[in-house]
C-alpha positions in Angstrom: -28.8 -92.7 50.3 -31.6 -95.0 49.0 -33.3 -97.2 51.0 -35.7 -100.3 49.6 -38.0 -101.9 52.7 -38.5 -104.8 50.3 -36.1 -106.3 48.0 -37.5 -104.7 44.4 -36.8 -106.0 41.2 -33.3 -104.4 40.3 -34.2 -103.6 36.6 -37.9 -102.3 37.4 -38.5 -98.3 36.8 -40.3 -96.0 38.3 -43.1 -94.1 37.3 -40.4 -90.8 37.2 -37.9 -92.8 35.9 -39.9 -93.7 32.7 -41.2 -90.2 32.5 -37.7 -88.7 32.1 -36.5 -91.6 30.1 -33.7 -93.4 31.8 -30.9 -94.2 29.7 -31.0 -97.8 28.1 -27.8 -98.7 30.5 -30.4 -98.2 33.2 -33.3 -100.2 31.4 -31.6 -103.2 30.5 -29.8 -103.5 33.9 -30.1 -107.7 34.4 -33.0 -108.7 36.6 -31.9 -112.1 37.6 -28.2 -114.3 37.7 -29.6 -115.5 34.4 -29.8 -112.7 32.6 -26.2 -111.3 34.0 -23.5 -111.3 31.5 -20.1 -111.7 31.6 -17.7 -112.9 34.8 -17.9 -116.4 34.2 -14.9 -117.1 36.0 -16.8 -115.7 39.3 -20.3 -116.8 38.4 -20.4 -119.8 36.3 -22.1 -122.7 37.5 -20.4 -124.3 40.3 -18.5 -120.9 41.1 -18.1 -120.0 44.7 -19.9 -116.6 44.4 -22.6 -118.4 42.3 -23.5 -120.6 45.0 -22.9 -118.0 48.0 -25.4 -116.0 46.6 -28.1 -118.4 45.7 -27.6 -120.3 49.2 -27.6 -117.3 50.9 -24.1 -117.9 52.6 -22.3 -114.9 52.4 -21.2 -111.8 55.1 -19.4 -109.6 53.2 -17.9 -108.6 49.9 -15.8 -106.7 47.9 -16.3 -106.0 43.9 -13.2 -105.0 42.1 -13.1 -103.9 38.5 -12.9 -101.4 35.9 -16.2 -99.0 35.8 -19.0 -100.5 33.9 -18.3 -104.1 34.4 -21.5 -104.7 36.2 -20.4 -104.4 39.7 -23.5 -102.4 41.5 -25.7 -104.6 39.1 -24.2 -107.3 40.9 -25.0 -106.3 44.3 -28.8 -105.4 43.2 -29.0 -109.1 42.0 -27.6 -110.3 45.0 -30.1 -108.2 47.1 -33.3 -109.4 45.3 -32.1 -113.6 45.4 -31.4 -112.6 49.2 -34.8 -110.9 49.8 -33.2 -108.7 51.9 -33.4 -105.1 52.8 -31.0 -103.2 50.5 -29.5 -99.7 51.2 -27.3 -98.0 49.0 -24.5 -95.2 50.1 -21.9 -93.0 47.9 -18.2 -93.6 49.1 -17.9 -89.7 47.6 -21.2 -88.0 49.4 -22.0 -90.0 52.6 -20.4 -89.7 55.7 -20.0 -90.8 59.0 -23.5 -89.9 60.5 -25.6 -91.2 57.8 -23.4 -94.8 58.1 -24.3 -94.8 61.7 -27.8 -94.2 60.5 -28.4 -97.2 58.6 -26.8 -99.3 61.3 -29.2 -98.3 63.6 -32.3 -98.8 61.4 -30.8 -102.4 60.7 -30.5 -103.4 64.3 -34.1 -102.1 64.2 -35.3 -104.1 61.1 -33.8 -107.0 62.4 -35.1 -107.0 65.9 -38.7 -106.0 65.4 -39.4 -107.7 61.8 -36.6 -110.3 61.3 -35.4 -108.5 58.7 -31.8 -108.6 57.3 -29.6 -105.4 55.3 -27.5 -105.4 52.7 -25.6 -101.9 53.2 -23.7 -101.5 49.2 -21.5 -98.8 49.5 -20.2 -97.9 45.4 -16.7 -96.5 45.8 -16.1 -97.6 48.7 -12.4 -96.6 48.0 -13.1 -93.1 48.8 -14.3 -93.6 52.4 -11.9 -92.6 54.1 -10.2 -94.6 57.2 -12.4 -93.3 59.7 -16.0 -94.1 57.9 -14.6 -97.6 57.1 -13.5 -98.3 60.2 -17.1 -97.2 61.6 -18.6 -100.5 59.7 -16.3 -102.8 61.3 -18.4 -103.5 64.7 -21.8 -103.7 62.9 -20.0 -106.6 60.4 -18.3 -108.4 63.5 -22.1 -108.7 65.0 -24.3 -109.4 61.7 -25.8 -106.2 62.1 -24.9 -105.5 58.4 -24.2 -107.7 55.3 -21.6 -105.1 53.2 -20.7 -104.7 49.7 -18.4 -102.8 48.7 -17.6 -101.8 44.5 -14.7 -100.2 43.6 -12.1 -99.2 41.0 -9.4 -99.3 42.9 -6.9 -101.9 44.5 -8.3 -102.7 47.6 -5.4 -104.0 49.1 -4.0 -100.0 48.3 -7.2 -98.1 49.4 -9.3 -100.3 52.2 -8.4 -100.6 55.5 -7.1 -104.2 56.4 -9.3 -104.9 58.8 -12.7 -104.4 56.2 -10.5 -106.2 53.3 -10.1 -109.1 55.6 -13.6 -109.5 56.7 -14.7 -109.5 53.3 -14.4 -111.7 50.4 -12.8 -110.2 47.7 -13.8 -111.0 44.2 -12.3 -109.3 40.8 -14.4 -108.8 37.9 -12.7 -108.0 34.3 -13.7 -106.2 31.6 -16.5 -107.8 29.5 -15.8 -109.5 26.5 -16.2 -108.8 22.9 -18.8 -111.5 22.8 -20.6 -110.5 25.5 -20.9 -106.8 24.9 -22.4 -108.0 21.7 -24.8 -110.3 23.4 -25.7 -107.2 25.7 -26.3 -105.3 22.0 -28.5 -107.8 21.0 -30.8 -108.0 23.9 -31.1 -104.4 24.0 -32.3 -104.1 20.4 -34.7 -107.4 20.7 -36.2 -106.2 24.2 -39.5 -104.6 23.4 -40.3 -103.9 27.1 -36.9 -102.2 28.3 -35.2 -101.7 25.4 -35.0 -100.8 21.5 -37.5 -103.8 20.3 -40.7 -101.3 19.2 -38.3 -99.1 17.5 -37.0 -101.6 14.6 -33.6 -101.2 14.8 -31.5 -103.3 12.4 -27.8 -103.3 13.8 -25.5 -104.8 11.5 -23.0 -107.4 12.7 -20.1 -105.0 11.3 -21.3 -102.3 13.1 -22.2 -104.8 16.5 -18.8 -105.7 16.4 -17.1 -102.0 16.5 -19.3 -100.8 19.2 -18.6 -104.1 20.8 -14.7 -103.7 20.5 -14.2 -100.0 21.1 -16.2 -99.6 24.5 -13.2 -101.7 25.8 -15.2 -103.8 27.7 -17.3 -101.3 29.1 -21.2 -102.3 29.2 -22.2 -99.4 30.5 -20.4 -97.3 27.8 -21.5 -100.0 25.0 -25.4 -99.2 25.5 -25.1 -95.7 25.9 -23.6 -95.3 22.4 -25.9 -97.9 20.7 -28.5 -95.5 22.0 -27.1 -92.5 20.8 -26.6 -94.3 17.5 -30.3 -95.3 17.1 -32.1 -91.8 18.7 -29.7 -89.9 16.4 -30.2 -92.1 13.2 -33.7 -90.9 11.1 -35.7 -94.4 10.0 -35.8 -95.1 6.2 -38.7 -95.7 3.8 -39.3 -99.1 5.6 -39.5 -97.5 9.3 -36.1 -99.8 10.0 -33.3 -97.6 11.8 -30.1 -99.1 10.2 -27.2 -99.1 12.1 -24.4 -99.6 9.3 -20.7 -99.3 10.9 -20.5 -95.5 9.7 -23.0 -94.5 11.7 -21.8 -97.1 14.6 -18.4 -95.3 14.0 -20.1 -91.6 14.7 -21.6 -93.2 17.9 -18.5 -93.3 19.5 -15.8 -90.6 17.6 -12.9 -91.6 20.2 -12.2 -94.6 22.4 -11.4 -94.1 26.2 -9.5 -96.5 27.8 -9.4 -97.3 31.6 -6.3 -95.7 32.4 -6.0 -93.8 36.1 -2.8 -92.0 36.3 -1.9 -93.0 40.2 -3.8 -96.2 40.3 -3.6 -100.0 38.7 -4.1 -99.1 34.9 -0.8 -96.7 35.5 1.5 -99.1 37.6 0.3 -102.1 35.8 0.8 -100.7 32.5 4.2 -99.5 33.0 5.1 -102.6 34.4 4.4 -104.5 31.1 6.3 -101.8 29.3 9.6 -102.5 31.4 8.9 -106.2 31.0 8.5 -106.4 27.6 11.9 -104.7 27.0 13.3 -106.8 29.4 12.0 -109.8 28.0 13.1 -108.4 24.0 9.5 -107.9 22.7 9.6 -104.9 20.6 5.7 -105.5 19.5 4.8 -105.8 22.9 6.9 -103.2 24.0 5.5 -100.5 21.3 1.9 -101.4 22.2 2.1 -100.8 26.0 3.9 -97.5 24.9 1.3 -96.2 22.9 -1.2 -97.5 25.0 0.0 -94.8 28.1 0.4 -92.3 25.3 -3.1 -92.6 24.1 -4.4 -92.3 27.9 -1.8 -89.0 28.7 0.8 -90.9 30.5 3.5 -88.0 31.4 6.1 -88.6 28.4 8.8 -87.8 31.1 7.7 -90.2 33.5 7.6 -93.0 30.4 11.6 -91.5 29.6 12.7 -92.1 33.1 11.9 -95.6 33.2 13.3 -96.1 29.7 16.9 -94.8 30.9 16.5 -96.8 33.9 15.5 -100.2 31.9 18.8 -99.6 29.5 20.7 -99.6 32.4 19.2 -102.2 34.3 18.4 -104.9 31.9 20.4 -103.9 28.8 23.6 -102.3 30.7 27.3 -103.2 29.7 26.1 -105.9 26.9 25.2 -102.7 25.0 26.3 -99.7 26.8 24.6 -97.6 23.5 21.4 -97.8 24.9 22.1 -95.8 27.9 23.0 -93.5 25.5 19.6 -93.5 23.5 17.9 -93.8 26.2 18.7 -90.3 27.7 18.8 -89.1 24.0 15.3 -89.6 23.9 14.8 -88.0 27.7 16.3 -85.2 25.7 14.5 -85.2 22.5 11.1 -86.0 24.9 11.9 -82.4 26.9 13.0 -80.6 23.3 9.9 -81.8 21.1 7.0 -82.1 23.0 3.9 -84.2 22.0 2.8 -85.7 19.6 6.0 -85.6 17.9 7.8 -86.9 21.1 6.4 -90.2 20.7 8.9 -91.1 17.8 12.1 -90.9 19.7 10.1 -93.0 22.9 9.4 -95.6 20.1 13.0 -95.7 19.0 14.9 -96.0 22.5 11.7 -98.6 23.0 12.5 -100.4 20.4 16.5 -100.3 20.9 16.4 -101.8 24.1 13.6 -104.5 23.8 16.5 -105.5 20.6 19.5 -105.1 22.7 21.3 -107.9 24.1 20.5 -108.1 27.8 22.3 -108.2 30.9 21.9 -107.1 34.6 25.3 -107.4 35.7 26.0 -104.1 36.5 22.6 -103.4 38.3 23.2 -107.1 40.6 26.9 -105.4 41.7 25.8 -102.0 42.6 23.4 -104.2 44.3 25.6 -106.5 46.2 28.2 -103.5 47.2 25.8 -101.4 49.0 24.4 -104.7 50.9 27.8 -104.6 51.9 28.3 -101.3 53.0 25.2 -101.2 54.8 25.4 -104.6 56.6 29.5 -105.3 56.7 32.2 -103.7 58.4 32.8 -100.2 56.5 36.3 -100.9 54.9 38.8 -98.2 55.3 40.5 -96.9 52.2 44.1 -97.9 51.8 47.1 -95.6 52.6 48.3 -96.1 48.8 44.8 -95.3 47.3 44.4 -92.0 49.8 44.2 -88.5 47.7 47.6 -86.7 47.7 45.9 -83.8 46.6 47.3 -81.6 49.8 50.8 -80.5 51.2 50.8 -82.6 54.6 49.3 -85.9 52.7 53.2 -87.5 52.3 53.6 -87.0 55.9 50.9 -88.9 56.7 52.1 -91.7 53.8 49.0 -91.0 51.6 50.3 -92.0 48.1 52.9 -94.7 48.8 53.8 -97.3 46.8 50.8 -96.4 44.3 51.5 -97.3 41.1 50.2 -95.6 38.0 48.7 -97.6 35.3 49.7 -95.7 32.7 53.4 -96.5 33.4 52.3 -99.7 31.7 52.3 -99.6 28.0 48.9 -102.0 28.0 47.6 -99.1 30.6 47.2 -101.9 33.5 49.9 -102.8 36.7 48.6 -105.3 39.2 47.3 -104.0 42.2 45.0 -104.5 45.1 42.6 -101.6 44.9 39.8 -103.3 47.0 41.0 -105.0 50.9 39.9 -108.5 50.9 39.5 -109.0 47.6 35.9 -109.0 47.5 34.1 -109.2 43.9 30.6 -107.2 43.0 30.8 -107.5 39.1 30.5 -110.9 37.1 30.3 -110.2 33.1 28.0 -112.4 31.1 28.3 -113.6 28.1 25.9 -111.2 26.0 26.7 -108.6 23.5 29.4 -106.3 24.4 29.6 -107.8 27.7 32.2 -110.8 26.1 34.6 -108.7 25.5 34.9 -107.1 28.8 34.7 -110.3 30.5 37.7 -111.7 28.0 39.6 -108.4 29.7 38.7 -108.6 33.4 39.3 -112.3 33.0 43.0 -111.2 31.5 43.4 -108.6 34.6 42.4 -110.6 37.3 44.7 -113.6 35.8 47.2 -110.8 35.8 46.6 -110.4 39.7 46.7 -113.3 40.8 49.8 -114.3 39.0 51.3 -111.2 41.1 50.1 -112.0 43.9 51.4 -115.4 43.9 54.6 -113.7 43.1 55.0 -111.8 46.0 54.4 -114.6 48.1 
C-alpha cells in the first residue's frame, strides 16, 4: 500500500528511484492531461471524463482496458488535478484489514484537515466479493473517492453493487500514431528520458516498434530502451536505431489474449461470425490470431463442427463432414501442423452456402416439448419389436415406404400436423425443399382423399 499526504507530481522520482534507474516506462509516465496520450474518445476536449476530472465532479470510477494502456497513469493524473490525498492498493496482495485501514485514516483526514482520498485499487478484478463489498459503505458516505483499473470485464468480475456506483469508462489499445508520439518524446526528453544520450530512431524502425507492441505503451518504451542501452554509439556518439536493431528489440510479438477472459470469448466470437457471414479473410485471421496466443486447437475444432452445422447445415451437408475431419486430423497431427486442416474446414464453411434451417427446427421442436402438451406416439408408429406388441395393436396399419417404388407412401407420422423444418433456398438446400414440397403435396392430396 502507498500512501501520498499530498498529491505529488505523478511522473516525479525519487531519490532511490533514480539511483536504481527506473525503467523509461516509469520516467516518462505523463505528468499532466496534456501530456497524456491516447483515449481521445474518453478524454478529448468536451469529453465527459475530461471535464469530470478537471471540475472535480466525480465519486467513483472504473478503468477498463488491455494492460499498458495507461490506466493507473490515469488515476495518478486524476489525483494530482484533484489535489487530493491518493492511496494506492493491489487487488492481488491487499486484503480486507488493510482496506478498512485506509478508510479509517480517510474519515480521519477528512474530519481533522479537510482533506479528501482517492483509494486506486489496480486489479481490482481480483478482490474478491467480500473485500469489494467492504468499500461499498465508505462510497455511499463520501468517505472514499475509488478507482478501480482492471483487465477484465467488469460486468463478469465486480460485484454489481461497486459496478453501479461507479462510472465505468473503457480505454483501447493505443494507436500506432500515438505509440510513435510516445517514442518521440521519450527520445527528445532530456530530463526523463533518452534526450542526453543522442539517439537517432529511424522512422522505419519508430514505426515497427510502434506496430508490434500491439498498442501496448508500456511494452513500446521498454523495448526502445532495450534497443538504445544494448546498441554501442558510432564514430559520431549518435545511437542509431535502424529497423534491424528495432527488430532485435522485440524478437516476438505478444498479443493480449487471456484464455478465460474477453480476448478468448471475443475472439472466437468473430471467428464464428466471420464464417457465418462468408469472410474467408476474416475468418483465417481470427484463426491464426487464437493460434498465435495458444488457443486449445480442440476447443477452435468444436466450434468449427458446431458452425457447419449451424450456419452452413443442409445447404451443404459436406461441411459437417470437414468439419469433424479436421476434429480428427486436429487430435491425429498435433501443432503446428494442425493448423492446416483448421484453415481448410475454416475456409470451407466461410465459402459454403448458408443456411440455419436445421438449427431453427431442432429449435422450435424442443420449445415444444418443453412448453406444449407431450404428444403421445401413435399406435401405428409404436415398435413391434416384442411378442405381446400385436396384442396391444402396436404396428397397425403402418405402411412401409419401401413398398413404394419412389420409396415414399403418404402418412401422418407427426399428430397435428405440426411443422419444425422450412428449407431455404441455398445450396443443396433447393433440392430438398423441391422433394419435401413434392411429399407434403403428396399428403395433402391423400389426405383430402380420405376425406
Amino acid at each position: 500500500m502507498s500512501d501520498f499526504f499530498e498529491a505529488a507530481d505523478p511522473a516525479a522520482l525519487t531519490p532511490a528511484q533514480v539511483l536504481a534507474g527506473a525503467p523509461l516506462p516509469a520516467r516518462m509516465r505523463p505528468r499532466s492531461l496534456s501530456e497524456y496520450v491516447g483515449q481521445q474518445h474518453i478524454l478529448g476536449e468536451g469529453k465527459l471524463l475530461r471535464r469530470a476530472i478537471l471540475a472535480d465532479r466525480f465519486s467513483s470510477l472504473i478503468f477498463y482496458g488491455p494492460p499498458g494502456v495507461g490506466k493507473t497513469t490515469l488515476a495518478n493524473i486524476i489525483s494530482f488535478e484533484t489535489k487530493s490525498r491518493f492511496v494506492t492498493l493491489s487487488g492481488v496482495e491487499s486484503n480486507v484489514a488493510e482496506i478498512r485501514q485506509v478508510a479509517d485514516m480517510a474519515e480521519k483526514m477528512q474530519r481533522l484537515h479537510g482533506k479528501g482520498t482517492i483509494l486506486f485499487v489496480d486489479e481490482i478484478h481480483r478482490f474478491n466479493k467480500a473485500q469489494q463489498d467492504v468499500l461499498l459503505p465508505h462510497l455511499e458516505r463520501g468517505t472514499l473517492r475509488f478507482i478501480g483499473a482492471t483487465t477484465h470485464n467488469p460486468f463478469f468480475y465486480i460485484n454489481s453493487p461497486l459496478v453501479s456506483r461507479s462510472q465505468l469508462f473503457t480505454l483501447e489499445a493505443i494507436g500506432v500514431e500515438d505509440l510513435e508520439r510516445l517514442l518521440e518524446n521519450a527520445v527528445a526528453d532530456e530530463e526523463r528520458g533518452l534526450g542526453k544520450l543522442k539517439v537517432d530512431l529511424k522512422p522505419e524502425a519508430k514505426r515497427h516498434i510502434a506496430t508490434i507492441c500491439d498498442g501496448d505503451g508500456r511494452k513500446c518504451l521498454s523495448a526502445l530502451e532495450i534497443a538504445v542501452l544494448t546498441t554501442p554509439p558510432d564514430e559520431e556518439g549518435r545511437i542509431v536505431i535502424d529497423l534491424a536493431v528495432a527488430e532485435e528489440s522485440v524478437q516476438q510479438k505478444t498479443i493480449v489474449y487471456d484464455g478465460d477472459g474477453d480476448a478468448h470469448y471475443d475472439t472466437i466470437s468473430a471467428f464464428i461470425k466471420s464464417m457465418r457471414g462468408s469472410d474467408p479473410d476474416a475468418a483465417v485471421y481470427w484463426l491464426a490470431k487464437m493460434l498465435y496466443a495458444g488457443e486449445d486447437i480442440r476447443f477452435i475444432a468444436r466450434r468449427i463442427v458446431i458452425c457447419a452445422s449451424e450456419d452452413v447445415g443442409m445447404a451443404d451437408s459436406n461441411a459437417l463432414r470437414v468439419a469433424i475431419a479436421a476434429q480428427q486430423a486436429v487430435e491425429f497431427v498435433g501443432m503446428p501442423e494442425a493448423r492446416i486442416p483448421l484453415a481448410h474446414a475454416t475456409i470451407y464453411i466461410a465459402t459454403a452456402p448458408k443456411s440455419n434451417r436445421a438449427y431453427v427446427a431442432i429449435n422450435a421442436a424442443l420449445e415444444d416439448v418443453k412448453n406444449g402438451r407431450t404428444l403421445a406416439v401413435p399406435k401405428y408408429l409404436r415398435s413391434t419389436a416384442y411378442k405381446s406388441a400385436k396384442k396391444l395393436g402396436h404396428g397397425e396399419g403402418y405402411q412401409y415406404s419401401h413398398d413404394s417404388e419412389e420409396g415414399y407412401i403418404p402418412q401422418a407420422y407427426l399428430p397435428e400436423g405440426r411443422r419444425y423444418y422450412e428449407p431455404s433456398g441455398n445450396g443443396m438446400e433447393v433440392k430438398v425443399r423441391e422433394r419435401l414440397d413434392y411429399w407434403r403435396k403428396r399428403f395433402e392430396e391423400s389426405r383430402s382423399a380420405e376425406e
